[in-house]
FIGU-77666 format. One record per residue: residue number from 1; x, y, z of N, C-alpha, C, O in turn. Coordinates in nm, 4 decimals, always signed. Layout:
N
<site pos="NUM" n_x="X" n_y="Y" n_z="Z" ca_x="X" ca_y="Y" ca_z="Z" c_x="X" c_y="Y" c_z="Z" o_x="X" o_y="Y" o_z="Z"/>
...
END
This chain:
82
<site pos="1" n_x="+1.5341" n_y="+0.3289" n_z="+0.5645" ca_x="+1.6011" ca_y="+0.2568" ca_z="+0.4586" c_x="+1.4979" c_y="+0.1723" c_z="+0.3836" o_x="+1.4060" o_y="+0.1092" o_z="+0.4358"/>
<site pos="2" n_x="+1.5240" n_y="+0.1799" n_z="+0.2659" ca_x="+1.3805" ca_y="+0.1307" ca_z="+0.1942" c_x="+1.4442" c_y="-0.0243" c_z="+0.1590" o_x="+1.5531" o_y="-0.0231" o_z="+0.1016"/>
<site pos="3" n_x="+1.3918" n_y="-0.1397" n_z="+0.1854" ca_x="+1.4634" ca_y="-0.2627" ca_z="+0.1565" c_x="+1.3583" c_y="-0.3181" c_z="+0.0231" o_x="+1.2372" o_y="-0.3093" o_z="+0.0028"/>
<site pos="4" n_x="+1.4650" n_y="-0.3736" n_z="-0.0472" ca_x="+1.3638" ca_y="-0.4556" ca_z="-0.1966" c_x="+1.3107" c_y="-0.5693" c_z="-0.1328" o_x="+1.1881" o_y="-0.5797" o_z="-0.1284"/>
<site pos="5" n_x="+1.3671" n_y="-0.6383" n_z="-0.0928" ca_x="+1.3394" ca_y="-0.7924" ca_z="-0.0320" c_x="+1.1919" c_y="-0.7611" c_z="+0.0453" o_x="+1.1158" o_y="-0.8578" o_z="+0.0477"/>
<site pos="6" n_x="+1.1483" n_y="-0.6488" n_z="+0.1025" ca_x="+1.0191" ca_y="-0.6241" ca_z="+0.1829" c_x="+0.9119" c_y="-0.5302" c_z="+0.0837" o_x="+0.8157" o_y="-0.4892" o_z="+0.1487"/>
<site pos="7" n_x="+0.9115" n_y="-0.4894" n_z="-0.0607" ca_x="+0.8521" ca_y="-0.4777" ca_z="-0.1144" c_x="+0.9300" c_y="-0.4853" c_z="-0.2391" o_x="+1.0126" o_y="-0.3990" o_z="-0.2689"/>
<site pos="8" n_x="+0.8937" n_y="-0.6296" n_z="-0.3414" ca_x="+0.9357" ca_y="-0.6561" ca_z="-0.4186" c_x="+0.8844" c_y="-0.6343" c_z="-0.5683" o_x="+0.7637" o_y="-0.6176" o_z="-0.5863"/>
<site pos="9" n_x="+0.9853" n_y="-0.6340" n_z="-0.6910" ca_x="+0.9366" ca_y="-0.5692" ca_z="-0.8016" c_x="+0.8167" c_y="-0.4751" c_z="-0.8205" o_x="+0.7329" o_y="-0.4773" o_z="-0.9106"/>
<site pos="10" n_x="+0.8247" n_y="-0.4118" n_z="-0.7403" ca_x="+0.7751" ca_y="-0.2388" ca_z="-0.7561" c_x="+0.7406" c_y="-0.2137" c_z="-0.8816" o_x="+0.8311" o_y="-0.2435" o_z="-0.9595"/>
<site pos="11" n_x="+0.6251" n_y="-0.1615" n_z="-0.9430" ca_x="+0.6467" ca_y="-0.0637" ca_z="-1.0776" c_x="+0.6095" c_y="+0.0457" c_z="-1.0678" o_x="+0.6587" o_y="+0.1241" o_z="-1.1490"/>
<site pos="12" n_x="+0.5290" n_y="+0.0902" n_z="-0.9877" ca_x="+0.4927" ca_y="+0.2222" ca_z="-0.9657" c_x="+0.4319" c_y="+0.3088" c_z="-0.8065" o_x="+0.3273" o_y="+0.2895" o_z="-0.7447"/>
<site pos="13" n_x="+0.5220" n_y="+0.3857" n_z="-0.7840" ca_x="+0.4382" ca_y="+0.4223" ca_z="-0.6589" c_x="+0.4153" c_y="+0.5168" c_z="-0.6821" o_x="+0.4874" o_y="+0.5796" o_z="-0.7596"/>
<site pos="14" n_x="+0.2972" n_y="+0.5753" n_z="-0.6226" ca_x="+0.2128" ca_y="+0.7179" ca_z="-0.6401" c_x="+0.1235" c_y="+0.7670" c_z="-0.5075" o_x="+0.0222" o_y="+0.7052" o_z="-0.4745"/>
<site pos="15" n_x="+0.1749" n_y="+0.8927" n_z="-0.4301" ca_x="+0.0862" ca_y="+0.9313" ca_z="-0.3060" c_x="-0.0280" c_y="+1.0268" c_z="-0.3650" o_x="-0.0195" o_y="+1.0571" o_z="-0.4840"/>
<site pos="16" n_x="-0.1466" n_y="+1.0814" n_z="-0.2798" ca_x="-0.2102" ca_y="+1.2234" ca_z="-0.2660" c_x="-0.1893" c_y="+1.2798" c_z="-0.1616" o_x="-0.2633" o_y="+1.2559" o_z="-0.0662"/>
<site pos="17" n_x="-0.0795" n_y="+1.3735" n_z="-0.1492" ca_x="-0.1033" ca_y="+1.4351" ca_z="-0.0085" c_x="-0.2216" c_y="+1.4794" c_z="+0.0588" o_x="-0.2362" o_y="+1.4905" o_z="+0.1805"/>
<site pos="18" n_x="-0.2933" n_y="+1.5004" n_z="-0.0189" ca_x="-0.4275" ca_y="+1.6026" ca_z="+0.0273" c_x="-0.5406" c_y="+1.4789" c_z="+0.0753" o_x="-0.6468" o_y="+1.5141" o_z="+0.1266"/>
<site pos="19" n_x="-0.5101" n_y="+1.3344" n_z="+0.0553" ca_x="-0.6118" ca_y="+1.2331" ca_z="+0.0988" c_x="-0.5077" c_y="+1.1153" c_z="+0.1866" o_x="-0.5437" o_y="+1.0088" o_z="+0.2369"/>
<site pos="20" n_x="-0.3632" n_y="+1.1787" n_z="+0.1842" ca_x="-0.2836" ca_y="+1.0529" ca_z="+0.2582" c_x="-0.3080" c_y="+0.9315" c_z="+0.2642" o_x="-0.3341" o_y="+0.8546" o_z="+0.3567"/>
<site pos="21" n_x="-0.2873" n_y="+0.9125" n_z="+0.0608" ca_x="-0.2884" ca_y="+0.8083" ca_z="+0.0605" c_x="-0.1789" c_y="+0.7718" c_z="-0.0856" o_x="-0.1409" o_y="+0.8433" o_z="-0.1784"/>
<site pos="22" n_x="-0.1475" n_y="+0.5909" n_z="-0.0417" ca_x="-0.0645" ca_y="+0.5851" ca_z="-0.1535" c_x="-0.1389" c_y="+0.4133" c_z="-0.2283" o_x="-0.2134" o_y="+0.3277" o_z="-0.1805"/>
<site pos="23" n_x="-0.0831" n_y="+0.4262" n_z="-0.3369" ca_x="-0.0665" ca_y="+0.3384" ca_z="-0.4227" c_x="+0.0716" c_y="+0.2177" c_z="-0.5023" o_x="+0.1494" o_y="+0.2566" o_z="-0.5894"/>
<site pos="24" n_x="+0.0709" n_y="+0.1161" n_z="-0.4615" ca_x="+0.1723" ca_y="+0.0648" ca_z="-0.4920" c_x="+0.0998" c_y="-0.0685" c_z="-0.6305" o_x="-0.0054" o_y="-0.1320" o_z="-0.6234"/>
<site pos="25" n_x="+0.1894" n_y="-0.0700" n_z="-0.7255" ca_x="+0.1508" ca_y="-0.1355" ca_z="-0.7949" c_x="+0.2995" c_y="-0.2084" c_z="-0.8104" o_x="+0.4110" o_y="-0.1564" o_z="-0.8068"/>
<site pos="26" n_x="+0.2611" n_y="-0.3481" n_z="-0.8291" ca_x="+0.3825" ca_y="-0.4248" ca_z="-0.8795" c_x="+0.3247" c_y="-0.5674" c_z="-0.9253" o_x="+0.2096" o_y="-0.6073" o_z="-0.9072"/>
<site pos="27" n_x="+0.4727" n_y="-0.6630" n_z="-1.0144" ca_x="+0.4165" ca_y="-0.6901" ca_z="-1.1138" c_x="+0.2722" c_y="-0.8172" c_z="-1.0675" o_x="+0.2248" o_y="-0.8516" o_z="-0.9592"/>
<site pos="28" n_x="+0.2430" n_y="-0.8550" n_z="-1.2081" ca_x="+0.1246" ca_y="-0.9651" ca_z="-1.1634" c_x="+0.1909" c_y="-1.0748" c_z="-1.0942" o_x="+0.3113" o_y="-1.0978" o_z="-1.1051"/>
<site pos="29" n_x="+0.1126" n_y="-1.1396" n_z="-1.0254" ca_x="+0.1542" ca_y="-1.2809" ca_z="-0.9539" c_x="+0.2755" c_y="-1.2399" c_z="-0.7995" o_x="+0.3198" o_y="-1.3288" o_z="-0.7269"/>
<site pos="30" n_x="+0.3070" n_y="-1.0916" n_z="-0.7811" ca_x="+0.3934" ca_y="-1.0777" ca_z="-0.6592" c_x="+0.2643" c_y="-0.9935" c_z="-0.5302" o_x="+0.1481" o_y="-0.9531" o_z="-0.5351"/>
<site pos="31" n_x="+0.3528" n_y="-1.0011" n_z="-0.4471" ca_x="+0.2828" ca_y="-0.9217" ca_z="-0.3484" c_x="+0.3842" c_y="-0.8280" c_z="-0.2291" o_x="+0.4747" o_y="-0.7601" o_z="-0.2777"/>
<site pos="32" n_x="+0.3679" n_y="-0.8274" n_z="-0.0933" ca_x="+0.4525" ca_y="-0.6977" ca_z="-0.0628" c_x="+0.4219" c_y="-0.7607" c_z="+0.0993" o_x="+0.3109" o_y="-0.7994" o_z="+0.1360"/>
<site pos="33" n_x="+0.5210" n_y="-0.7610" n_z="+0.1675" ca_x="+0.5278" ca_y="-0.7461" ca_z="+0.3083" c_x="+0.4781" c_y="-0.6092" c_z="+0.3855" o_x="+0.5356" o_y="-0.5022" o_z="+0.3658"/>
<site pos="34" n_x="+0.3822" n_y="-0.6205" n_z="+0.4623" ca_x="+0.2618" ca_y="-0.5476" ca_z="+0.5271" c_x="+0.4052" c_y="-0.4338" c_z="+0.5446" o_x="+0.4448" o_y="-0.3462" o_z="+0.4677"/>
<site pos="35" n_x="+0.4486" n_y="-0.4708" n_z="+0.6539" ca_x="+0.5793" ca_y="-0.4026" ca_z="+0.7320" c_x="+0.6910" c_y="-0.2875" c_z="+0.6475" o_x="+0.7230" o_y="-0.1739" o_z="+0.6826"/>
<site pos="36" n_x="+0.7385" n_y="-0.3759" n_z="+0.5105" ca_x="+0.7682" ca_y="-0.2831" ca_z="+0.4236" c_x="+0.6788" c_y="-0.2474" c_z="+0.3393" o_x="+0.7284" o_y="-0.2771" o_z="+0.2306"/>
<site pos="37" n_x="+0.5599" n_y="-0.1942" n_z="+0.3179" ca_x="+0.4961" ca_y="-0.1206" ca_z="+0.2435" c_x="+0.4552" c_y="-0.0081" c_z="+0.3251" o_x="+0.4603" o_y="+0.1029" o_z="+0.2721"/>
<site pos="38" n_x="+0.4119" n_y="-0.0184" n_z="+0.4554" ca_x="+0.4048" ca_y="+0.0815" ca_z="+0.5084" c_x="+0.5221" c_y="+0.1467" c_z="+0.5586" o_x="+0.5147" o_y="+0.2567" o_z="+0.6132"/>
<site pos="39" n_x="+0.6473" n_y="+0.0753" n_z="+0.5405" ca_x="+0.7614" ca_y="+0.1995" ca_z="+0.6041" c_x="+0.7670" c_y="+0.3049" c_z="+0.4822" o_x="+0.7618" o_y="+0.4267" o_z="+0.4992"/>
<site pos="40" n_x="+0.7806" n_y="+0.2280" n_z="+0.3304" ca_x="+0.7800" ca_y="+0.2710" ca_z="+0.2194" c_x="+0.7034" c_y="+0.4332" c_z="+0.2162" o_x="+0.7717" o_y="+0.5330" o_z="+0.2393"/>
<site pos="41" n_x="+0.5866" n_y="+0.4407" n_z="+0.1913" ca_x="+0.4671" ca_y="+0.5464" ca_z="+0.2607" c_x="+0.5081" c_y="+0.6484" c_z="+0.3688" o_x="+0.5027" o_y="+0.7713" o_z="+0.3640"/>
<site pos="42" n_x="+0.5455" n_y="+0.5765" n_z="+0.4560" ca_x="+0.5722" ca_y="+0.6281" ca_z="+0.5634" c_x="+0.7039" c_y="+0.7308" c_z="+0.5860" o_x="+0.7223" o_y="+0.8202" o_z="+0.6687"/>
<site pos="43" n_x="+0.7943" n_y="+0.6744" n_z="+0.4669" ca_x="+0.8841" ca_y="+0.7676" ca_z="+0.4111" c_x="+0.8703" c_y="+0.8628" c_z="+0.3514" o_x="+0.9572" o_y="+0.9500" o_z="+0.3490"/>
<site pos="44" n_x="+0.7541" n_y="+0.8719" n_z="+0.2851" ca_x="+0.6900" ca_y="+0.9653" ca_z="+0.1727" c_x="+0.6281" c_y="+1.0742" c_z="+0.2718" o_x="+0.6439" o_y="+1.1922" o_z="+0.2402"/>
<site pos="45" n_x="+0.5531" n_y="+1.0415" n_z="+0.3988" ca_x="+0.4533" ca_y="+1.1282" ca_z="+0.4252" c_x="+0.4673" c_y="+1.0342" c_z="+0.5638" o_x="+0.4504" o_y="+0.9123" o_z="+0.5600"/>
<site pos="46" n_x="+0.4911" n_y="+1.0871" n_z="+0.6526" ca_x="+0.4917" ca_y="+1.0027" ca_z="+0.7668" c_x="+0.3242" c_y="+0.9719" c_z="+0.8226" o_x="+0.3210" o_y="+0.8681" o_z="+0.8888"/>
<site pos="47" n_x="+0.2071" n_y="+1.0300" n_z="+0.8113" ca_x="+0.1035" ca_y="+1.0673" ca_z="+0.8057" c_x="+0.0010" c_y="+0.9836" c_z="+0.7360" o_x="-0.1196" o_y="+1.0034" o_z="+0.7511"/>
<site pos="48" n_x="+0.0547" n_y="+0.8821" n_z="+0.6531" ca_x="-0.0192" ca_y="+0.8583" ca_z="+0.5473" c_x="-0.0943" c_y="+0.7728" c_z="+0.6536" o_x="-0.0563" o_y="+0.7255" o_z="+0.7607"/>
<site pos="49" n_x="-0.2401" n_y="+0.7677" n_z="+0.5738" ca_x="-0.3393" ca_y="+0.7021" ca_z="+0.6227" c_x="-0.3764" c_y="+0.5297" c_z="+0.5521" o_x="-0.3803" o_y="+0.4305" o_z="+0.6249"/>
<site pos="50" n_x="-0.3987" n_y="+0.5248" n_z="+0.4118" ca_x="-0.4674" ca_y="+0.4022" ca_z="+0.3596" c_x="-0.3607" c_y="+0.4022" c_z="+0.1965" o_x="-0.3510" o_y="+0.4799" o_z="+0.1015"/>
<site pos="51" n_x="-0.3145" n_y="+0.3076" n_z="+0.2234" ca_x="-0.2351" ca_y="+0.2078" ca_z="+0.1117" c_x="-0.3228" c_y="+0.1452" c_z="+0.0817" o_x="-0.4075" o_y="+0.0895" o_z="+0.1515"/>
<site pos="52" n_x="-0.3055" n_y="+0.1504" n_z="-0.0597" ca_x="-0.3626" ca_y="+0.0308" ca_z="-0.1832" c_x="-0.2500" c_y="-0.0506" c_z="-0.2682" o_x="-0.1531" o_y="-0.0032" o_z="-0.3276"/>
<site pos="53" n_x="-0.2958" n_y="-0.2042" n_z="-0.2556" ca_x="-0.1819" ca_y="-0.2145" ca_z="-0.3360" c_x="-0.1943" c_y="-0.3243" c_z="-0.4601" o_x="-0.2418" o_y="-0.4352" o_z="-0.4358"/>
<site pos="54" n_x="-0.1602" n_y="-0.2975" n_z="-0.5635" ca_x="-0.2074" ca_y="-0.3504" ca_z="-0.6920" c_x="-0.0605" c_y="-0.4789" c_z="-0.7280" o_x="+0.0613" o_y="-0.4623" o_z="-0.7204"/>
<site pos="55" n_x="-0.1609" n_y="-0.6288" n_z="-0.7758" ca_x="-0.0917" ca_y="-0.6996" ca_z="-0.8004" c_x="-0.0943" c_y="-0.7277" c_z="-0.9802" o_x="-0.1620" o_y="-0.8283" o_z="-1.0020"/>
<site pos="56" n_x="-0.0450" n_y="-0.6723" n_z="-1.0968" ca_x="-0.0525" ca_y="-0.6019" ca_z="-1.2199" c_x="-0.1494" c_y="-0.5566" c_z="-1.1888" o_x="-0.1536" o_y="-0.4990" o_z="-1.0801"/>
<site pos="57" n_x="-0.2882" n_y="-0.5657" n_z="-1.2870" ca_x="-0.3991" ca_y="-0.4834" ca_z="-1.3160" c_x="-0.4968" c_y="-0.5257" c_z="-1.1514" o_x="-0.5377" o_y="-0.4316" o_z="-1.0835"/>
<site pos="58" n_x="-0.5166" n_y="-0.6363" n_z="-1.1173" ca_x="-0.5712" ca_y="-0.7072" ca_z="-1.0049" c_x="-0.5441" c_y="-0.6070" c_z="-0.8297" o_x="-0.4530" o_y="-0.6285" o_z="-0.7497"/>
<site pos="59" n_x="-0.6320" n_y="-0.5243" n_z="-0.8191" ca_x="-0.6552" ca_y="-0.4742" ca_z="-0.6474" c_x="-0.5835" c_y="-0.6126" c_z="-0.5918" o_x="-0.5997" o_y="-0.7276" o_z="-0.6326"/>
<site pos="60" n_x="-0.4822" n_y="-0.5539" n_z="-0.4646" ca_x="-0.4367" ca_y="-0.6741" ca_z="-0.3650" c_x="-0.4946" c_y="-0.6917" c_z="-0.2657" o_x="-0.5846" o_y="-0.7709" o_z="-0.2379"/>
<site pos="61" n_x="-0.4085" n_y="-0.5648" n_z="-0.1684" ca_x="-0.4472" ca_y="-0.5641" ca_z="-0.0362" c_x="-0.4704" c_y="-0.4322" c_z="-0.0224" o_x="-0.4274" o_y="-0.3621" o_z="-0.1141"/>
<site pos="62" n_x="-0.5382" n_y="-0.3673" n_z="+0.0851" ca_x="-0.5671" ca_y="-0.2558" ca_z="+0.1301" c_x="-0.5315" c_y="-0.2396" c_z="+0.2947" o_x="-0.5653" o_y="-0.3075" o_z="+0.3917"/>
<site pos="63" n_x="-0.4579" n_y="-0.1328" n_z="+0.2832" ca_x="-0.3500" ca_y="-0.0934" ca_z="+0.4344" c_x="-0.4458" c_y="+0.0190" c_z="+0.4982" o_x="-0.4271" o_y="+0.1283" o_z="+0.4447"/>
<site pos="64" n_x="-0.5277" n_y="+0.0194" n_z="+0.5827" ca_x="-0.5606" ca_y="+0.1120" ca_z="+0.6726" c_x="-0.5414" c_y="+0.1657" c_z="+0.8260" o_x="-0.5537" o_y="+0.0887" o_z="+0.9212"/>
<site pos="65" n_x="-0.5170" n_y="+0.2739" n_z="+0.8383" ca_x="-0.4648" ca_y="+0.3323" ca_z="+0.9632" c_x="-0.5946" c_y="+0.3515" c_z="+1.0403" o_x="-0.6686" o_y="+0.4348" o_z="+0.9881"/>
<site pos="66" n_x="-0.6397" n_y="+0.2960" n_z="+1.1495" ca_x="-0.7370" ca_y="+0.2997" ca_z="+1.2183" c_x="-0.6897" c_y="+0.3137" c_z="+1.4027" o_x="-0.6270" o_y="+0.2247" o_z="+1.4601"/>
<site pos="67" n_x="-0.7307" n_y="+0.4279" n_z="+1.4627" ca_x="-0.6674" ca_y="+0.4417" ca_z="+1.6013" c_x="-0.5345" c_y="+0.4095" c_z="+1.6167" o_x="-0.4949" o_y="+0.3382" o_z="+1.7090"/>
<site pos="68" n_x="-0.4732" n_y="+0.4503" n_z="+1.5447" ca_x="-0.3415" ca_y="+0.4557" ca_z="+1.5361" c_x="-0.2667" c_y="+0.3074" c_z="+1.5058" o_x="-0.1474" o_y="+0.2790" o_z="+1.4944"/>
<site pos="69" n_x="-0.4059" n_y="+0.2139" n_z="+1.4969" ca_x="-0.3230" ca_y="+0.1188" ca_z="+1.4094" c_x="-0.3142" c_y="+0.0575" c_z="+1.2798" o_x="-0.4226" o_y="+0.0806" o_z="+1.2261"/>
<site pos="70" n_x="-0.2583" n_y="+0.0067" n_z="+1.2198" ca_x="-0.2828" ca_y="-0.0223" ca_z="+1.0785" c_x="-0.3885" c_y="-0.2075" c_z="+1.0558" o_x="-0.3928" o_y="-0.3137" o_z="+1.1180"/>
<site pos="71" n_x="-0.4303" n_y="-0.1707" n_z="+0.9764" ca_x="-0.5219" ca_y="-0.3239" ca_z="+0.9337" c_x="-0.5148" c_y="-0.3334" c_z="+0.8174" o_x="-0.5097" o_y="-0.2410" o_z="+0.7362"/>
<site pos="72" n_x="-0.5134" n_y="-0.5115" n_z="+0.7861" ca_x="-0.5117" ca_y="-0.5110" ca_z="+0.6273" c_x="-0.6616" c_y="-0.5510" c_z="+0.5908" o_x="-0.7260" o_y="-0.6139" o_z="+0.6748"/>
<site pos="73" n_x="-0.7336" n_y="-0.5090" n_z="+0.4396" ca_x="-0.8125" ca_y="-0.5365" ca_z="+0.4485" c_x="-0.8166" c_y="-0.6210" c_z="+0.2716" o_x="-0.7231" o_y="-0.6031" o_z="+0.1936"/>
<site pos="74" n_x="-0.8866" n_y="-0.6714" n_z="+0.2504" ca_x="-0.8656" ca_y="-0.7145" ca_z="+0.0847" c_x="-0.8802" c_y="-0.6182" c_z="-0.0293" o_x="-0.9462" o_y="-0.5180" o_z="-0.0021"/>
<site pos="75" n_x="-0.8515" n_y="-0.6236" n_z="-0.1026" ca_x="-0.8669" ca_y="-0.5398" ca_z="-0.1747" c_x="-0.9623" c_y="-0.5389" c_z="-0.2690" o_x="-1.0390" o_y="-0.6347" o_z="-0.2593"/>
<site pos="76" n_x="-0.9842" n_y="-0.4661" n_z="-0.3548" ca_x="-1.1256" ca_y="-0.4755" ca_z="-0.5062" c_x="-1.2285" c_y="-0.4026" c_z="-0.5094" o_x="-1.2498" o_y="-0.3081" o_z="-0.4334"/>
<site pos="77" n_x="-1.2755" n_y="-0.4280" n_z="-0.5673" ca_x="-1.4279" ca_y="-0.3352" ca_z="-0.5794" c_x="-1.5068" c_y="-0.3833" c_z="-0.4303" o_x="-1.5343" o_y="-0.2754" o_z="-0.3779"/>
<site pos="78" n_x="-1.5404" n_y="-0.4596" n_z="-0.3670" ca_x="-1.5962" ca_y="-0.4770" ca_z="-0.2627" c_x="-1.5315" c_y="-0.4409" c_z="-0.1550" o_x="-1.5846" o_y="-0.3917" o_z="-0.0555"/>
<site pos="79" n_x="-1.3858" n_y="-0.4688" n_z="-0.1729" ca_x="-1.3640" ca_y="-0.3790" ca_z="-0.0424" c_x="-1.4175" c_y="-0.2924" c_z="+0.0749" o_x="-1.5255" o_y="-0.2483" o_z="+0.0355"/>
<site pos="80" n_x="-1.3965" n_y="-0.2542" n_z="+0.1814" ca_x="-1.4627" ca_y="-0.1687" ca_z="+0.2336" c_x="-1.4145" c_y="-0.0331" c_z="+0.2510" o_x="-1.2935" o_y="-0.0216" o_z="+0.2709"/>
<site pos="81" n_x="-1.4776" n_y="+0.0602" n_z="+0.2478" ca_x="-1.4489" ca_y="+0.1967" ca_z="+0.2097" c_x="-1.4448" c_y="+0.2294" c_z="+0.1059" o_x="-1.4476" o_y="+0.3521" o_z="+0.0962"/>
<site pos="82" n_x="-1.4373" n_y="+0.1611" n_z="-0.0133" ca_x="-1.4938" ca_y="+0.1950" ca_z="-0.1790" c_x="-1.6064" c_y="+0.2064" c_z="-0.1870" o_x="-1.6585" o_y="+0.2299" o_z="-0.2960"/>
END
């Protein structure tokens, strides 16, 4: 069940199956509960590996699946794994 209250004002979501990964963008100044962004994904592709998630134009957070667990990491050009 996808709840709003755990990822709020949404504007766009977008996966790659072929890199299991997704993208959530929503508006400037909001952000997204770890818990519902990955069920979100997880609906899409149970599989998915690394969420990105955009606060308007501004990188947020970055969701990675590592040994089967997930970590958040910051997001942006420095990030790690960019």
């Amino acid at each position: 069940m996808f709840h709003k209250e755990l990822v709020t004002d949404a504007r766009r979501v977008a996966y790659d199956f072929d890199q299991q990964r997704g993208w959530l963008l929503q508006a400037s100044g909001t952000c997204c509960d770890m818990t519902g962004c990955i069920a979100l994904f997880k609906r899409i592709d149970p599989n998915v590996k690394i969420i990105e998630t955009f606060s308007g134009r501004r990188a947020d957070v970055r969701y990675v699946k590592q040994d089967g667990k997930w970590r958040a990491q910051p997001g942006g050009p420095n990030a790690a794994g960019r």
